[in-house]
N, C-alpha and C positions, 0 to 999 in steps of 0.2 A: 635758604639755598637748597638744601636735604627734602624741605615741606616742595619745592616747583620741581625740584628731581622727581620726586617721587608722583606728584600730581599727573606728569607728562609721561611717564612709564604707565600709571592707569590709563590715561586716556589709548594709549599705543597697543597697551593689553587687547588683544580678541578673545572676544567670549566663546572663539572657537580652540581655545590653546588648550586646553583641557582634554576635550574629544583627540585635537590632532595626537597631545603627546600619548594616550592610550594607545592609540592608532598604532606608532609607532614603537610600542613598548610590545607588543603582539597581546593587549587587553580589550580583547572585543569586542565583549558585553558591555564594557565600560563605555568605551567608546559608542557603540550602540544606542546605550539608554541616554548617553549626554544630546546626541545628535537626535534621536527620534525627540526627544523634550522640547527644545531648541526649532525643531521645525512642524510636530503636531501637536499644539498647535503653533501657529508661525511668533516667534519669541527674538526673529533679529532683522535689525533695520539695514536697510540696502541690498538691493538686488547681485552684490556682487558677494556679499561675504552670506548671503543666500543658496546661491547657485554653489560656493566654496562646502556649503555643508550640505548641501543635496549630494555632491559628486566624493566628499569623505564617508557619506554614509551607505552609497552605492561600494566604494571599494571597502567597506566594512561589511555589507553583506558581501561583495564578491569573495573577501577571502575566510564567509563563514561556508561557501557552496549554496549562498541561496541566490542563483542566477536570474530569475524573475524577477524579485524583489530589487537587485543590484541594477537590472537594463530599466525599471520604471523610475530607479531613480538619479540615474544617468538622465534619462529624457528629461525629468522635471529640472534638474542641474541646467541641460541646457537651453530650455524655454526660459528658464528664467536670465538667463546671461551668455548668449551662444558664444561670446569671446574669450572666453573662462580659457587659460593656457596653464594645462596643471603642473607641476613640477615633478620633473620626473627622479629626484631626489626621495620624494615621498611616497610615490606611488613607482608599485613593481612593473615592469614593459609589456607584462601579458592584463593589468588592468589598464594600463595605457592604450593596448590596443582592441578591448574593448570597449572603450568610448568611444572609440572612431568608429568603432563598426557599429555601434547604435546609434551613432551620429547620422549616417550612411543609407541604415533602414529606415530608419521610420525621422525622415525630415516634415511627411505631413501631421506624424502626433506630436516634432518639437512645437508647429507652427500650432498649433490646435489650443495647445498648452497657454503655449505666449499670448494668445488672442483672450484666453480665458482670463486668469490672473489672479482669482479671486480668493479669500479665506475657505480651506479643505478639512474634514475630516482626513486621519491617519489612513492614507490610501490600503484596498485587500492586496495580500497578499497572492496573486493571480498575474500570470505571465500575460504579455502586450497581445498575444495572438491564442487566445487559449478558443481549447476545442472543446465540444461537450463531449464526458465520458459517457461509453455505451451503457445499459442497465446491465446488471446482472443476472444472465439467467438461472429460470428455476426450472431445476431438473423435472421430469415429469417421473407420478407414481406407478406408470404403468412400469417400470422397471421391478417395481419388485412383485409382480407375476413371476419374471423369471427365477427358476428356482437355484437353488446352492448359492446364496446371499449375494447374487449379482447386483440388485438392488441395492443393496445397502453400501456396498463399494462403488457402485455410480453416485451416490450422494455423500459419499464419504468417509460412512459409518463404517472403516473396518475390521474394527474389534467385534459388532453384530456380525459383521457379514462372515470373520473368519467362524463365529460359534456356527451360522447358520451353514456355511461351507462342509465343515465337519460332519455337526449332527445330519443333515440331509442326506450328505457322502457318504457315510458309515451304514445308514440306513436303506439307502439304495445297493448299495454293493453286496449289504448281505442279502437282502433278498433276490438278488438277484446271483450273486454265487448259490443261494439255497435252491432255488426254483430250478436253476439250469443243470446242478446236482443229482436234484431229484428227479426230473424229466432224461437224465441220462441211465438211470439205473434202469428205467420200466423194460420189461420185455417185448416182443414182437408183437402181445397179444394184449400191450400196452396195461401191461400188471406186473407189481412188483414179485420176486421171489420171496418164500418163507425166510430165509435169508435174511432180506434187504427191507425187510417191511417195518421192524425200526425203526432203521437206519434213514428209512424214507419218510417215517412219521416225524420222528424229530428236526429233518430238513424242513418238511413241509412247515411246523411250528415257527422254524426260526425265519423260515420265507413271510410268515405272517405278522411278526414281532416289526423286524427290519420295514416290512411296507408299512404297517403302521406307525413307526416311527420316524420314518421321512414323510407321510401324509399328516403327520402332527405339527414338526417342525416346518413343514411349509406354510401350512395351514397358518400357525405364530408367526413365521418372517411377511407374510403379506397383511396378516393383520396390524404387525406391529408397524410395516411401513406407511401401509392403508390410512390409518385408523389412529394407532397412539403415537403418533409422530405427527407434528406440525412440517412441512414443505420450507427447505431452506435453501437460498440462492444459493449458487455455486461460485466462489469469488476463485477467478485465478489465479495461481501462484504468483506470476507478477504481481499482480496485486498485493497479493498481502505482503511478499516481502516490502514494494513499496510502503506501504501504512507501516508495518513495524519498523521503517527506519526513522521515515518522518515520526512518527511516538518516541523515536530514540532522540531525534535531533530536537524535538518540544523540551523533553526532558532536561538535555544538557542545555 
């Protein structure tokens, strides 16, 4: 009696009890890996308890936030069994009412699906309407001609560009406080006084120091852009925070 009890509980058992109670216990990964097993490759007989593990593992990505991955397997859910009535016991009203709405859009990729039918590799992960991303441009090197490290802050470099801001800046400034110094002392007869003829020698010197030392460091900031620097795309801030969350979400 115990041995045909027991036999008719196996038989009644689904090999999707597992996945569901994970599901439910908020174990997602778990859930996850039982379901992707279970359907790449395809490991269960009948189109209904099919289509039942396409649409658990849709609202398993839905409530991991991977929405691309959840509406393709909403659609494959319902090529495979468009009569599927989910229980809204198990699943939350806002996954609920996105299967209606995938339902809704794209009723020529359910039919596409259902016409297909066939044994699949584990579908990419890529949204139902996906766009190509534009390239990323690459900054051009004429920027660092410009002098006081504009260059180097156009491509990014702003630890170069603050040293080249500086030493250029310091460098200009004094020659040019020195030269307008010394050009203010001369007299009428555009000669300095016995006076002032130090005073005028040592300006001139530091006028000479200061230009050569902004014609040095420009000279380095255009070679170093020029020359010992490789040309590197310029990726948008969107972008990268987008990469570094997806790298966050790989991770977990």
């Amino acid at each position: 009696m115990m041995g045909a009890a027991l036999m008719m509980w196996m038989l009644a058992a689904s090999p999707l009890d597992g996945a569901r109670s994970a599901y439910q216990s908020g174990e997602l990964p778990k859930a996850r890996a039982e379901l992707e097993s279970l359907l790449y490759p395809l490991r269960l007989d009948g189109d209904v308890l099919e289509a039942e593990a396409h649409l658990l593992l849709a609202a398993t990505y839905h409530a991991q936030e991977e929405l691309a991955r959840a509406e393709d397997e909403v659609v494959r859910g319902l090529a495979v069994h468009g009569g599927t009535v989910l229980d809204p016991l198990l699943y939350p009203p806002d996954f609920l009412a996105f299967v209606e709405r995938a339902r809704a859009q794209h009723p020529a990729r359910i039919e596409e699906l259902r016409a297909e039918r066939r044994p699949r590799l584990f579908p990419p992960p890529t949204p139902l309407r996906a766009e190509a991303a534009p390239n990323a441009p690459v900054m051009t090197r004429a920027w660092y001609l410009v002098p006081l490290g504009v260059g180097h802050f156009k491509h990014g470099r702003s630890g170069m560009g603050t040293v080249m801001a500086v030493t250029q800046g310091l460098g200009l400034a004094t020659a040019g406080i020195s030269l307008g110094t010394a050009l203010s002392m001369r007299g009428p007869d555009g000669r300095y006084s016995a006076r002032d003829e130090g005073k005028a020698r040592t300006l001139n010197v530091t006028y000479l120091v200061g230009a050569y030392a902004f014609a040095v460091a420009y000279a380095y900031g255009v070679l170093d852009g020029t020359v010992l620097t490789s040309a590197q795309p310029v990726i948008p801030r969107i972008e990268q925070r987008g990469a570094f969350r997806s790298c966050l979400r790989a991770s977990a």
